[in-house]
C-alpha positions as a printed Julia matrix, in Angstrom:
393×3 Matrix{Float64}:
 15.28  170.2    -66.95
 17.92  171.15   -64.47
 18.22  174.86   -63.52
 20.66  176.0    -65.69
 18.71  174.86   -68.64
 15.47  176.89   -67.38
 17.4   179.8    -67.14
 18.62  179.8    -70.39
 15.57  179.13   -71.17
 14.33  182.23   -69.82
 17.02  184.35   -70.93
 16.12  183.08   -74.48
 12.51  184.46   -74.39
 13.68  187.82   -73.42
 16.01  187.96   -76.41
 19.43  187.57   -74.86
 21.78  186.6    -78.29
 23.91  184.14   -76.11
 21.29  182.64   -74.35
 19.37  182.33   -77.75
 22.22  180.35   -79.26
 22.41  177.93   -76.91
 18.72  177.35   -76.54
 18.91  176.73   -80.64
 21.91  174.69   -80.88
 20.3   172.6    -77.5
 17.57  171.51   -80.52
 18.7   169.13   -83.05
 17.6   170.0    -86.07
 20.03  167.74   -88.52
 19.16  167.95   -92.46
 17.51  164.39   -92.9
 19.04  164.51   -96.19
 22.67  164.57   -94.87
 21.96  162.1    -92.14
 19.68  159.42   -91.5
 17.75  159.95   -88.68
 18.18  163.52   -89.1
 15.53  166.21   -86.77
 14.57  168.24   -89.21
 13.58  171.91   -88.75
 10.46  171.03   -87.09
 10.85  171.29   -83.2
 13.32  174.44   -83.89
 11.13  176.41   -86.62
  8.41  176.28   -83.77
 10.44  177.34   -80.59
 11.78  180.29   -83.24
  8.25  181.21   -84.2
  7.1   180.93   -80.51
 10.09  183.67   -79.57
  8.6   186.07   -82.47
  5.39  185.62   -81.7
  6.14  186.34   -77.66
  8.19  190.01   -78.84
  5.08  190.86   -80.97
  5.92  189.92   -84.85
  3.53  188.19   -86.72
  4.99  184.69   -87.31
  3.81  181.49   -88.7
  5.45  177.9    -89.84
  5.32  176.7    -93.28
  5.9   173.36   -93.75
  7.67  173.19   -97.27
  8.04  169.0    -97.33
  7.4   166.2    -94.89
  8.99  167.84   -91.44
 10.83  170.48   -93.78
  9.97  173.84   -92.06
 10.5   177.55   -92.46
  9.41  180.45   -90.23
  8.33  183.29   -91.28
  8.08  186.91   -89.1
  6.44  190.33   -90.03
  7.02  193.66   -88.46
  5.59  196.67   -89.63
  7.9   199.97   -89.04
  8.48  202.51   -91.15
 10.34  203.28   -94.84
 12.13  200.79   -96.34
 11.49  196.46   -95.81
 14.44  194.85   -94.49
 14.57  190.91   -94.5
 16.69  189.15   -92.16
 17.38  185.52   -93.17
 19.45  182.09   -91.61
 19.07  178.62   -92.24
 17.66  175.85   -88.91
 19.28  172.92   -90.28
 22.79  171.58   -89.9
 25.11  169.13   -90.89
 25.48  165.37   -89.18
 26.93  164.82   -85.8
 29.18  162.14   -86.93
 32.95  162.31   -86.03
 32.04  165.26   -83.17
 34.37  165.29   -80.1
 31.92  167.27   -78.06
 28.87  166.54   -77.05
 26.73  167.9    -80.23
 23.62  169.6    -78.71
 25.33  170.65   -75.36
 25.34  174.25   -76.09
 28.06  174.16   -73.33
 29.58  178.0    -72.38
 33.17  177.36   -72.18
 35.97  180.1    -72.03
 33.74  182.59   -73.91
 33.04  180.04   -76.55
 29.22  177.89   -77.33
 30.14  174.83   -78.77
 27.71  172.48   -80.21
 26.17  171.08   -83.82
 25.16  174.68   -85.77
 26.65  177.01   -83.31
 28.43  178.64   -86.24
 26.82  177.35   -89.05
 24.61  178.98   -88.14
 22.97  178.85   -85.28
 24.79  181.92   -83.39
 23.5   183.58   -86.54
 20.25  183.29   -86.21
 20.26  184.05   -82.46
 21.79  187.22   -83.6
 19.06  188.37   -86.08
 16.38  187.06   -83.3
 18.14  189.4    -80.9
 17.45  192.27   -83.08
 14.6   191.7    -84.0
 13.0   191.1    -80.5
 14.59  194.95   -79.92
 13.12  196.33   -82.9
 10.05  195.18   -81.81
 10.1   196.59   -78.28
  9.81  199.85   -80.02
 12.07  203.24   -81.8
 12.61  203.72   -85.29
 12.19  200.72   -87.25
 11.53  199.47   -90.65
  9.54  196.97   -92.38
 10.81  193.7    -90.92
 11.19  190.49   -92.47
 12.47  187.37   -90.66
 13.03  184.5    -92.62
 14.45  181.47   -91.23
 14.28  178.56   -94.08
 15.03  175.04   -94.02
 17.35  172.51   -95.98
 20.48  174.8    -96.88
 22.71  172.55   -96.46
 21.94  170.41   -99.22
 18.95  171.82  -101.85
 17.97  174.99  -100.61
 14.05  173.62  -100.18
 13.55  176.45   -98.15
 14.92  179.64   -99.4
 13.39  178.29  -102.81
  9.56  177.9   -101.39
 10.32  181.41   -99.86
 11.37  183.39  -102.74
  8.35  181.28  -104.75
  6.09  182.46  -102.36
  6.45  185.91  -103.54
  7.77  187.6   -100.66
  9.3   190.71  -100.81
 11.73  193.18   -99.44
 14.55  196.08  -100.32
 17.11  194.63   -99.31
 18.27  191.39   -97.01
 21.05  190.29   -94.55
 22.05  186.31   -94.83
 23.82  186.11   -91.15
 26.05  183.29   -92.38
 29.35  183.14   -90.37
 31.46  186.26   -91.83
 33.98  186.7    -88.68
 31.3   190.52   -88.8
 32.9   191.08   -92.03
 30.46  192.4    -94.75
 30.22  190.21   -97.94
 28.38  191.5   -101.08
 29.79  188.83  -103.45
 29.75  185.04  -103.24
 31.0   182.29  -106.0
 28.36  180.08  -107.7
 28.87  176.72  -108.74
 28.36  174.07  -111.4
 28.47  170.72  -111.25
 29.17  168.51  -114.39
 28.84  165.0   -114.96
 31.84  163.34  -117.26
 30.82  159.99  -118.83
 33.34  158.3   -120.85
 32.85  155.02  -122.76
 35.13  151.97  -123.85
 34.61  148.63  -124.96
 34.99  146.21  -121.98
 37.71  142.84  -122.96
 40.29  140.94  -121.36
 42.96  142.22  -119.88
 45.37  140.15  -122.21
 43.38  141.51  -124.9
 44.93  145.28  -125.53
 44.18  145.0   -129.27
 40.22  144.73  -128.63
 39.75  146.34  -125.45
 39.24  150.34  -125.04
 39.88  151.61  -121.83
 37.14  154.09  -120.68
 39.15  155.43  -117.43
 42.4   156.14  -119.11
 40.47  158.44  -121.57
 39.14  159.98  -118.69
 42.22  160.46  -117.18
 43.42  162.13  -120.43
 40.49  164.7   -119.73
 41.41  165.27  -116.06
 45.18  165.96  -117.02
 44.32  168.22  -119.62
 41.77  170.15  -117.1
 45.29  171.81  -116.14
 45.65  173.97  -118.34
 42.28  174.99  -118.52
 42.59  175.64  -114.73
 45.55  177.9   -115.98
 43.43  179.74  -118.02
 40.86  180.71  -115.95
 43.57  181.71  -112.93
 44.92  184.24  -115.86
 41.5   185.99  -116.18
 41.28  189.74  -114.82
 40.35  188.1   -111.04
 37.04  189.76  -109.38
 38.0   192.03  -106.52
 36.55  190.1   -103.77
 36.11  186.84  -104.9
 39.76  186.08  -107.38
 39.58  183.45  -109.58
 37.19  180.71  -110.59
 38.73  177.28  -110.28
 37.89  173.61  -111.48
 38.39  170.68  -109.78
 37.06  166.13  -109.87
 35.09  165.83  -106.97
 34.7   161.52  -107.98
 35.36  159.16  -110.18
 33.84  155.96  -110.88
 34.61  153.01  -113.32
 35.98  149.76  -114.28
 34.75  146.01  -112.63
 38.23  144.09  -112.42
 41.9   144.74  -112.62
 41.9   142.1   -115.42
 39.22  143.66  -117.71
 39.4   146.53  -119.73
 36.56  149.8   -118.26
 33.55  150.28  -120.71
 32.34  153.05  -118.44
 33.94  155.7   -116.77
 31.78  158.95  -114.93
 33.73  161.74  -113.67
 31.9   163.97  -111.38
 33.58  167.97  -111.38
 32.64  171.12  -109.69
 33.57  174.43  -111.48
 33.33  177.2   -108.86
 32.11  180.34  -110.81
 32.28  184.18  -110.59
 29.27  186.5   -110.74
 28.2   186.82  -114.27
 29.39  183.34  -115.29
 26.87  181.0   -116.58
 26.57  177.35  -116.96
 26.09  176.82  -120.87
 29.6   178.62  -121.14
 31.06  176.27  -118.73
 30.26  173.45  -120.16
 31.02  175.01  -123.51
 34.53  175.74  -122.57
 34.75  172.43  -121.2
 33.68  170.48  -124.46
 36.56  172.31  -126.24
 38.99  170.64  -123.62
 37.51  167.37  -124.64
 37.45  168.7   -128.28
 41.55  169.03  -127.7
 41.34  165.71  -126.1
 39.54  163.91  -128.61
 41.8   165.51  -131.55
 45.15  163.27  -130.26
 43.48  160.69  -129.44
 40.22  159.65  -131.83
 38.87  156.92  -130.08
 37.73  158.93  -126.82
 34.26  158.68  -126.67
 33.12  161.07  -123.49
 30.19  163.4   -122.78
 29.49  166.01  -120.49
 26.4   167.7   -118.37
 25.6   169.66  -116.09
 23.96  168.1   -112.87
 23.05  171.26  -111.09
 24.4   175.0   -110.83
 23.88  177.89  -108.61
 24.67  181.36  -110.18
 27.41  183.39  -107.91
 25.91  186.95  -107.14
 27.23  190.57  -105.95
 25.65  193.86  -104.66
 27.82  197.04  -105.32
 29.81  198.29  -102.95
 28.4   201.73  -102.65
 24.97  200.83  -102.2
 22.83  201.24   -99.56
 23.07  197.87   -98.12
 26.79  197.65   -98.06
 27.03  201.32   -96.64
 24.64  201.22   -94.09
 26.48  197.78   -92.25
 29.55  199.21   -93.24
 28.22  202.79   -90.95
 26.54  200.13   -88.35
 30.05  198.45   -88.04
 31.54  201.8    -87.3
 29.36  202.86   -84.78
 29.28  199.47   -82.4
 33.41  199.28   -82.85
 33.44  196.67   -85.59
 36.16  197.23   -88.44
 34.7   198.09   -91.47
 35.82  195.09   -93.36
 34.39  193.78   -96.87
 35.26  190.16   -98.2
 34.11  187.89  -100.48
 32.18  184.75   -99.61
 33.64  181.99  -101.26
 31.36  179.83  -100.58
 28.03  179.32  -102.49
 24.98  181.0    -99.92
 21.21  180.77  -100.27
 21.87  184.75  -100.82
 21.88  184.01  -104.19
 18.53  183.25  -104.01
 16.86  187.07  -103.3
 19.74  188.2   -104.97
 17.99  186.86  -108.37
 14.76  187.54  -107.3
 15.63  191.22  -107.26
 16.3   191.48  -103.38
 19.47  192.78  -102.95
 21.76  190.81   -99.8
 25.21  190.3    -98.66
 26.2   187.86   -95.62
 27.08  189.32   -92.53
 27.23  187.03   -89.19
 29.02  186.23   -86.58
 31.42  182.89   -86.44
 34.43  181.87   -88.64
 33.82  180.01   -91.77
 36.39  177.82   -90.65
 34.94  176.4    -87.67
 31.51  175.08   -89.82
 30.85  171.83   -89.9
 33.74  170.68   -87.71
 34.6   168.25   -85.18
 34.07  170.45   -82.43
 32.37  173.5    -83.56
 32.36  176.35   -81.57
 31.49  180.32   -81.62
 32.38  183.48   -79.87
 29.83  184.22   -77.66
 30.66  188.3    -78.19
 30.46  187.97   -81.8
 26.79  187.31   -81.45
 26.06  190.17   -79.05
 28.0   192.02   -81.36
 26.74  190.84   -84.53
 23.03  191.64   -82.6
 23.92  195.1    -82.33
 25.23  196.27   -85.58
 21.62  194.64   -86.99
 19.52  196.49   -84.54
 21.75  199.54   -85.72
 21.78  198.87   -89.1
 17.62  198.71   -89.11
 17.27  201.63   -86.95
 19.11  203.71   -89.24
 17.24  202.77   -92.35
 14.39  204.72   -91.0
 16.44  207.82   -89.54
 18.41  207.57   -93.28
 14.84  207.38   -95.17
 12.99  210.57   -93.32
Protein backbone atom coordinates (compact mmCIF):
# COMPACT_ATOMS: atom_id res chain seq x y z
CA UNK A 1 0.00 0.00 0.00
CA UNK A 2 1.85 3.09 -1.04
CA UNK A 3 1.20 6.31 0.95
CA UNK A 4 -1.28 7.85 -0.91
CA UNK A 5 -3.48 4.88 -0.64
CA UNK A 6 -3.13 4.89 3.38
CA UNK A 7 -4.11 8.24 3.44
CA UNK A 8 -7.10 7.87 1.70
CA UNK A 9 -7.50 5.32 3.62
CA UNK A 10 -7.52 7.32 6.62
CA UNK A 11 -9.43 10.09 5.32
CA UNK A 12 -12.14 7.44 4.54
CA UNK A 13 -12.58 6.35 8.23
CA UNK A 14 -13.08 9.84 9.33
CA UNK A 15 -15.90 10.31 6.82
CA UNK A 16 -14.36 12.55 4.21
CA UNK A 17 -17.11 12.07 0.99
CA UNK A 18 -14.15 12.25 -1.56
CA UNK A 19 -11.90 10.20 0.16
CA UNK A 20 -14.85 7.70 0.75
CA UNK A 21 -15.45 7.41 -2.97
CA UNK A 22 -12.33 6.54 -3.89
CA UNK A 23 -11.71 4.07 -1.14
CA UNK A 24 -15.20 2.34 -2.59
CA UNK A 25 -14.61 2.53 -6.17
CA UNK A 26 -10.66 1.18 -5.21
CA UNK A 27 -12.95 -2.25 -4.30
CA UNK A 28 -14.30 -4.18 -7.09
CA UNK A 29 -17.39 -5.20 -6.43
CA UNK A 30 -18.73 -6.25 -10.19
CA UNK A 31 -22.41 -7.93 -10.29
CA UNK A 32 -21.34 -11.67 -10.98
CA UNK A 33 -24.41 -11.78 -12.92
CA UNK A 34 -23.27 -9.16 -15.52
CA UNK A 35 -19.76 -10.48 -15.64
CA UNK A 36 -18.05 -13.58 -15.10
CA UNK A 37 -15.67 -13.38 -12.60
CA UNK A 38 -17.52 -10.64 -11.11
CA UNK A 39 -16.46 -9.44 -6.97
CA UNK A 40 -19.51 -9.33 -5.66
CA UNK A 41 -20.58 -7.07 -2.77
CA UNK A 42 -18.67 -8.99 -0.34
CA UNK A 43 -15.23 -7.27 0.38
CA UNK A 44 -17.18 -3.72 -0.06
CA UNK A 45 -20.45 -4.48 2.14
CA UNK A 46 -17.76 -5.22 4.93
CA UNK A 47 -15.31 -2.18 4.61
CA UNK A 48 -18.95 -0.11 4.50
CA UNK A 49 -20.17 -1.84 7.63
CA UNK A 50 -16.67 -1.48 9.26
CA UNK A 51 -16.97 2.61 8.55
CA UNK A 52 -20.58 2.52 10.37
CA UNK A 53 -19.66 0.56 12.90
CA UNK A 54 -16.27 2.88 13.63
CA UNK A 55 -18.86 6.40 13.69
CA UNK A 56 -21.12 4.47 16.16
CA UNK A 57 -24.29 2.98 14.07
CA UNK A 58 -25.27 -0.33 14.63
CA UNK A 59 -24.39 -2.25 11.42
CA UNK A 60 -24.34 -5.76 10.31
CA UNK A 61 -23.94 -7.81 6.79
CA UNK A 62 -26.58 -9.93 5.44
CA UNK A 63 -25.66 -12.20 3.05
CA UNK A 64 -28.82 -12.46 0.71
CA UNK A 65 -27.16 -15.35 -1.87
CA UNK A 66 -23.79 -16.96 -2.30
CA UNK A 67 -21.32 -13.66 -1.89
CA UNK A 68 -24.56 -11.42 -2.49
CA UNK A 69 -24.35 -8.88 0.42
CA UNK A 70 -26.24 -5.98 1.91
CA UNK A 71 -25.38 -3.74 4.88
CA UNK A 72 -27.48 -2.64 7.04
CA UNK A 73 -26.97 0.61 9.71
CA UNK A 74 -29.19 1.84 12.67
CA UNK A 75 -29.13 5.16 14.36
CA UNK A 76 -31.41 6.14 16.88
CA UNK A 77 -32.24 10.12 16.93
CA UNK A 78 -35.22 11.62 17.35
CA UNK A 79 -38.91 12.04 15.41
CA UNK A 80 -39.28 10.77 12.26
CA UNK A 81 -37.02 7.38 10.56
CA UNK A 82 -35.20 8.38 7.61
CA UNK A 83 -33.59 5.56 5.37
CA UNK A 84 -30.76 6.30 3.25
CA UNK A 85 -30.21 3.70 0.49
CA UNK A 86 -27.41 2.92 -2.67
CA UNK A 87 -26.57 -0.07 -4.39
CA UNK A 88 -22.37 -1.82 -3.97
CA UNK A 89 -22.44 -3.48 -7.19
CA UNK A 90 -21.59 -2.27 -10.66
CA UNK A 91 -21.52 -3.03 -14.09
CA UNK A 92 -18.43 -5.01 -16.03
CA UNK A 93 -15.13 -3.42 -16.70
CA UNK A 94 -15.09 -4.44 -20.24
CA UNK A 95 -14.38 -1.79 -22.99
CA UNK A 96 -12.97 0.79 -19.99
CA UNK A 97 -10.20 3.22 -21.14
CA UNK A 98 -9.12 3.92 -17.61
CA UNK A 99 -7.87 1.92 -15.31
CA UNK A 100 -11.30 0.59 -13.58
CA UNK A 101 -10.57 0.53 -9.80
CA UNK A 102 -7.97 3.43 -9.84
CA UNK A 103 -10.10 5.84 -8.06
CA UNK A 104 -7.57 8.29 -9.67
CA UNK A 105 -8.29 12.34 -8.59
CA UNK A 106 -7.89 14.05 -11.80
CA UNK A 107 -8.90 17.76 -12.54
CA UNK A 108 -11.61 17.65 -9.83
CA UNK A 109 -12.96 14.47 -11.26
CA UNK A 110 -12.76 10.38 -9.51
CA UNK A 111 -12.84 8.19 -12.25
CA UNK A 112 -13.17 4.54 -11.89
CA UNK A 113 -15.87 1.40 -12.25
CA UNK A 114 -19.11 2.79 -9.94
CA UNK A 115 -17.84 6.21 -9.30
CA UNK A 116 -21.20 7.47 -10.54
CA UNK A 117 -23.21 4.63 -10.59
CA UNK A 118 -23.02 4.84 -7.71
CA UNK A 119 -20.34 4.73 -5.80
CA UNK A 120 -19.89 8.69 -5.17
CA UNK A 121 -23.43 8.10 -3.95
CA UNK A 122 -22.98 6.08 -1.41
CA UNK A 123 -19.87 7.91 -0.14
CA UNK A 124 -22.22 10.75 0.08
CA UNK A 125 -24.92 9.16 2.32
CA UNK A 126 -21.82 7.55 4.43
CA UNK A 127 -20.60 11.11 4.83
CA UNK A 128 -23.76 12.09 6.44
CA UNK A 129 -24.34 9.68 8.22
CA UNK A 130 -20.88 9.47 10.01
CA UNK A 131 -21.94 13.43 10.94
CA UNK A 132 -25.21 12.58 12.18
CA UNK A 133 -23.71 10.29 14.29
CA UNK A 134 -21.07 12.55 15.83
CA UNK A 135 -23.98 14.18 17.43
CA UNK A 136 -27.01 17.41 17.02
CA UNK A 137 -30.40 16.91 16.03
CA UNK A 138 -30.96 13.80 14.29
CA UNK A 139 -33.55 11.35 13.36
CA UNK A 140 -34.08 7.76 13.21
CA UNK A 141 -31.43 6.59 10.75
CA UNK A 142 -31.54 3.94 8.35
CA UNK A 143 -28.62 3.01 6.04
CA UNK A 144 -29.25 0.57 3.59
CA UNK A 145 -26.76 -0.36 1.12
CA UNK A 146 -28.17 -3.55 -0.98
CA UNK A 147 -26.68 -5.68 -3.47
CA UNK A 148 -27.47 -6.83 -7.17
CA UNK A 149 -29.25 -3.60 -8.67
CA UNK A 150 -27.98 -3.80 -11.59
CA UNK A 151 -29.61 -6.75 -12.77
CA UNK A 152 -32.56 -8.36 -10.21
CA UNK A 153 -32.71 -6.19 -7.41
CA UNK A 154 -31.72 -9.37 -4.88
CA UNK A 155 -31.01 -6.90 -2.48
CA UNK A 156 -33.47 -4.17 -2.15
CA UNK A 157 -36.02 -7.20 -2.44
CA UNK A 158 -34.53 -9.27 0.78
CA UNK A 159 -34.57 -5.73 2.42
CA UNK A 160 -38.02 -4.62 1.97
CA UNK A 161 -38.96 -8.63 2.80
CA UNK A 162 -37.23 -8.29 5.82
CA UNK A 163 -39.72 -5.94 7.12
CA UNK A 164 -37.79 -2.95 7.64
CA UNK A 165 -39.22 0.19 8.06
CA UNK A 166 -39.01 3.89 7.75
CA UNK A 167 -41.02 7.39 6.83
CA UNK A 168 -39.53 8.18 4.21
CA UNK A 169 -36.12 7.24 2.06
CA UNK A 170 -33.46 8.90 -0.21
CA UNK A 171 -32.10 6.47 -3.24
CA UNK A 172 -28.68 8.60 -3.92
CA UNK A 173 -28.67 7.43 -7.54
CA UNK A 174 -26.80 9.94 -9.82
CA UNK A 175 -29.44 12.98 -10.17
CA UNK A 176 -26.76 15.85 -11.24
CA UNK A 177 -28.41 17.03 -7.03
CA UNK A 178 -31.60 17.31 -8.77
CA UNK A 179 -34.60 15.93 -6.72
CA UNK A 180 -36.62 13.11 -8.46
CA UNK A 181 -39.99 11.92 -7.00
CA UNK A 182 -41.08 9.99 -10.14
CA UNK A 183 -39.34 7.25 -12.10
CA UNK A 184 -40.75 5.04 -15.25
CA UNK A 185 -41.37 1.29 -14.71
CA UNK A 186 -40.95 -1.23 -17.18
CA UNK A 187 -42.29 -4.37 -18.82
CA UNK A 188 -40.79 -6.72 -20.69
CA UNK A 189 -42.76 -8.98 -23.18
CA UNK A 190 -41.84 -11.95 -24.95
CA UNK A 191 -43.29 -12.18 -28.80
CA UNK A 192 -43.35 -15.77 -30.16
CA UNK A 193 -44.53 -16.21 -33.57
CA UNK A 194 -44.93 -19.54 -35.40
CA UNK A 195 -44.70 -20.81 -39.15
CA UNK A 196 -44.34 -23.94 -40.79
CA UNK A 197 -40.64 -24.50 -41.72
CA UNK A 198 -40.19 -25.70 -45.97
CA UNK A 199 -37.98 -25.05 -48.70
CA UNK A 200 -37.18 -22.03 -49.83
CA UNK A 201 -38.49 -22.92 -53.43
CA UNK A 202 -41.48 -23.99 -51.72
CA UNK A 203 -43.61 -20.52 -51.07
CA UNK A 204 -46.90 -22.42 -51.49
CA UNK A 205 -46.16 -24.74 -48.29
CA UNK A 206 -43.92 -22.76 -46.30
CA UNK A 207 -45.17 -19.98 -43.62
CA UNK A 208 -42.76 -17.60 -42.71
CA UNK A 209 -42.70 -17.00 -38.89
CA UNK A 210 -40.30 -13.74 -39.03
CA UNK A 211 -42.16 -11.87 -41.67
CA UNK A 212 -45.32 -12.14 -39.43
CA UNK A 213 -43.31 -10.82 -36.85
CA UNK A 214 -42.16 -8.15 -38.73
CA UNK A 215 -45.82 -7.32 -39.55
CA UNK A 216 -46.20 -6.91 -35.63
CA UNK A 217 -43.09 -4.72 -35.21
CA UNK A 218 -44.29 -2.31 -38.11
CA UNK A 219 -47.57 -2.03 -36.79
CA UNK A 220 -46.03 -1.27 -33.10
CA UNK A 221 -45.87 2.35 -34.83
CA UNK A 222 -48.77 3.41 -34.45
CA UNK A 223 -49.31 2.11 -31.23
CA UNK A 224 -46.12 4.04 -30.24
CA UNK A 225 -48.22 7.03 -31.71
CA UNK A 226 -50.81 6.45 -29.47
CA UNK A 227 -49.29 6.35 -26.38
CA UNK A 228 -46.97 9.69 -27.33
CA UNK A 229 -50.69 11.36 -27.74
CA UNK A 230 -51.67 10.53 -24.09
CA UNK A 231 -51.95 13.61 -21.58
CA UNK A 232 -47.82 13.13 -20.82
CA UNK A 233 -46.95 12.95 -16.87
CA UNK A 234 -45.28 16.15 -15.75
CA UNK A 235 -41.96 14.79 -14.99
CA UNK A 236 -41.66 11.76 -16.66
CA UNK A 237 -43.65 12.51 -20.59
CA UNK A 238 -44.58 9.74 -22.39
CA UNK A 239 -44.35 5.98 -22.17
CA UNK A 240 -42.69 4.47 -25.19
CA UNK A 241 -42.27 0.87 -26.78
CA UNK A 242 -39.53 -0.41 -28.38
CA UNK A 243 -37.74 -4.57 -29.79
CA UNK A 244 -34.95 -4.98 -27.68
CA UNK A 245 -34.12 -8.71 -29.94
CA UNK A 246 -35.17 -10.80 -32.26
CA UNK A 247 -34.48 -14.28 -32.93
CA UNK A 248 -35.51 -16.82 -35.71
CA UNK A 249 -35.08 -18.73 -38.80
CA UNK A 250 -32.02 -21.65 -39.46
CA UNK A 251 -31.08 -20.94 -43.26
CA UNK A 252 -31.57 -18.36 -45.91
CA UNK A 253 -33.05 -21.25 -48.00
CA UNK A 254 -35.74 -22.45 -45.52
CA UNK A 255 -38.76 -20.91 -44.58
CA UNK A 256 -38.73 -19.68 -40.17
CA UNK A 257 -41.13 -21.93 -38.05
CA UNK A 258 -40.18 -19.84 -35.04
CA UNK A 259 -39.75 -16.39 -34.52
CA UNK A 260 -39.37 -14.66 -30.59
CA UNK A 261 -39.38 -11.03 -30.36
CA UNK A 262 -38.19 -9.70 -27.14
CA UNK A 263 -39.84 -5.77 -26.33
CA UNK A 264 -39.57 -3.44 -23.47
CA UNK A 265 -42.56 -1.06 -22.85
CA UNK A 266 -41.30 1.71 -20.54
CA UNK A 267 -44.35 2.64 -18.32
CA UNK A 268 -45.72 5.65 -16.33
CA UNK A 269 -46.77 5.52 -12.67
CA UNK A 270 -50.11 3.94 -12.45
CA UNK A 271 -49.64 1.74 -15.54
CA UNK A 272 -49.83 -1.89 -15.07
CA UNK A 273 -48.68 -4.88 -16.89
CA UNK A 274 -52.04 -6.87 -17.70
CA UNK A 275 -53.05 -3.56 -19.62
CA UNK A 276 -49.91 -3.63 -21.51
CA UNK A 277 -50.05 -6.65 -22.73
CA UNK A 278 -53.76 -6.18 -23.28
CA UNK A 279 -53.23 -3.26 -25.50
CA UNK A 280 -50.64 -5.10 -27.15
CA UNK A 281 -52.80 -8.26 -28.10
CA UNK A 282 -55.20 -5.81 -29.85
CA UNK A 283 -52.15 -4.73 -32.11
CA UNK A 284 -51.74 -8.35 -32.92
CA UNK A 285 -55.60 -8.63 -33.00
CA UNK A 286 -55.25 -5.78 -35.99
CA UNK A 287 -52.43 -7.80 -37.25
CA UNK A 288 -53.97 -11.03 -37.36
CA UNK A 289 -57.33 -9.51 -39.00
CA UNK A 290 -55.27 -8.76 -42.62
CA UNK A 291 -53.45 -11.36 -42.47
CA UNK A 292 -55.17 -14.84 -40.95
CA UNK A 293 -52.45 -17.05 -40.94
CA UNK A 294 -50.28 -15.16 -38.17
CA UNK A 295 -50.01 -17.34 -35.47
CA UNK A 296 -48.07 -15.18 -32.52
CA UNK A 297 -48.34 -14.96 -28.72
CA UNK A 298 -47.31 -12.68 -26.20
CA UNK A 299 -46.03 -12.55 -22.30
CA UNK A 300 -44.75 -10.81 -20.06
CA UNK A 301 -41.16 -11.85 -18.83
CA UNK A 302 -40.81 -9.46 -15.98
CA UNK A 303 -42.11 -5.83 -14.98
CA UNK A 304 -41.25 -3.27 -12.48
CA UNK A 305 -44.12 -0.77 -11.61
CA UNK A 306 -42.90 3.09 -12.20
CA UNK A 307 -43.64 5.08 -8.87
CA UNK A 308 -44.04 8.92 -7.71
CA UNK A 309 -44.19 10.84 -4.35
CA UNK A 310 -46.12 14.24 -4.53
CA UNK A 311 -44.49 17.13 -4.91
CA UNK A 312 -45.59 18.92 -1.84
CA UNK A 313 -44.78 16.39 0.54
CA UNK A 314 -42.52 16.32 3.11
CA UNK A 315 -39.83 14.46 1.43
CA UNK A 316 -39.73 16.52 -1.69
CA UNK A 317 -39.94 19.83 0.44
CA UNK A 318 -37.54 19.20 2.91
CA UNK A 319 -34.47 18.38 -0.01
CA UNK A 320 -35.99 20.90 -1.95
CA UNK A 321 -35.35 23.52 1.60
CA UNK A 322 -31.88 21.44 2.12
CA UNK A 323 -30.94 22.39 -1.56
CA UNK A 324 -31.65 25.98 -0.77
CA UNK A 325 -29.77 26.32 2.15
CA UNK A 326 -26.20 24.58 0.93
CA UNK A 327 -26.58 26.72 -2.61
CA UNK A 328 -28.02 23.90 -4.68
CA UNK A 329 -30.87 24.96 -7.24
CA UNK A 330 -33.97 23.71 -6.30
CA UNK A 331 -34.49 21.52 -9.27
CA UNK A 332 -37.14 18.54 -9.64
CA UNK A 333 -36.89 15.95 -12.61
CA UNK A 334 -38.03 12.84 -13.44
CA UNK A 335 -35.93 9.69 -13.38
CA UNK A 336 -36.32 7.96 -16.44
CA UNK A 337 -34.80 5.26 -15.60
CA UNK A 338 -36.30 2.28 -13.63
CA UNK A 339 -34.60 2.59 -9.66
CA UNK A 340 -34.80 0.08 -6.82
CA UNK A 341 -36.93 3.21 -5.33
CA UNK A 342 -39.70 1.54 -6.52
CA UNK A 343 -39.19 -0.93 -4.19
CA UNK A 344 -40.09 1.13 -0.60
CA UNK A 345 -42.10 3.09 -2.71
CA UNK A 346 -44.64 -0.06 -2.81
CA UNK A 347 -43.91 -1.11 0.42
CA UNK A 348 -45.38 2.12 1.72
CA UNK A 349 -41.95 4.01 2.21
CA UNK A 350 -42.13 6.98 0.46
CA UNK A 351 -38.47 7.94 -1.73
CA UNK A 352 -37.25 9.98 -4.52
CA UNK A 353 -33.49 9.79 -5.93
CA UNK A 354 -31.28 12.42 -5.14
CA UNK A 355 -27.30 11.94 -5.72
CA UNK A 356 -24.61 13.29 -6.99
CA UNK A 357 -23.15 12.29 -10.71
CA UNK A 358 -24.77 12.57 -14.20
CA UNK A 359 -26.86 9.80 -15.45
CA UNK A 360 -24.97 10.08 -18.45
CA UNK A 361 -21.65 9.18 -17.35
CA UNK A 362 -23.03 5.47 -15.79
CA UNK A 363 -21.78 2.67 -17.04
CA UNK A 364 -19.34 4.26 -19.49
CA UNK A 365 -16.05 3.83 -20.91
CA UNK A 366 -14.43 6.06 -18.65
CA UNK A 367 -16.69 6.92 -15.89
CA UNK A 368 -16.04 9.68 -13.87
CA UNK A 369 -17.69 12.06 -11.04
CA UNK A 370 -17.40 15.50 -9.64
CA UNK A 371 -15.65 15.28 -6.65
CA UNK A 372 -17.82 18.59 -5.25
CA UNK A 373 -20.97 17.02 -6.10
CA UNK A 374 -20.35 14.49 -3.41
CA UNK A 375 -19.31 16.96 -0.72
CA UNK A 376 -22.20 18.69 -1.82
CA UNK A 377 -24.59 16.02 -2.17
CA UNK A 378 -23.12 15.07 1.71
CA UNK A 379 -24.30 18.24 2.92
CA UNK A 380 -27.75 18.78 1.74
CA UNK A 381 -28.34 14.97 3.44
CA UNK A 382 -26.84 15.92 6.71
CA UNK A 383 -29.18 19.08 6.28
CA UNK A 384 -31.99 17.47 5.11
CA UNK A 385 -31.90 14.90 8.39
CA UNK A 386 -31.11 17.56 10.75
CA UNK A 387 -34.07 19.41 9.85
CA UNK A 388 -36.51 16.57 10.13
CA UNK A 389 -36.04 16.78 13.81
CA UNK A 390 -36.00 20.76 14.17
CA UNK A 391 -39.33 20.47 11.57
CA UNK A 392 -40.94 17.60 13.91
CA UNK A 393 -40.53 19.47 17.56
Amino acid sequence: MTSADRETKDAAATGDPVALTRALVAIPSVNPTLSRGGAGEGEIANACAAWLDGWGLEARVEEVGAGRCNVVATLEGEGPTLLLNGHLDTVGVEGMTIAPFGAELREGRILGRGSCDMKGGVAALLAAASRLASGGPRPNLVVALTADEEHASLGMDALVRSGVWADLAVVCEPTSLKVMPAHKGFVWVKATFRGRAAHGSRPELGIDAIRHAALFVAALDDHAERLRARPPHPLLGHGSLHAGTIRGGTAESVYPDLCELLLERRTLPGEVPDDVIAELKLVLEAVRAREPEVRGTLGSTLARPGTEVPLDARLVRGLLDACGSCGVPRGVEGMTAWVDAAFLNEAGIPAVCFGPGDIGQAHSADEWIEASQIEVCADVLERFARFLVTASS
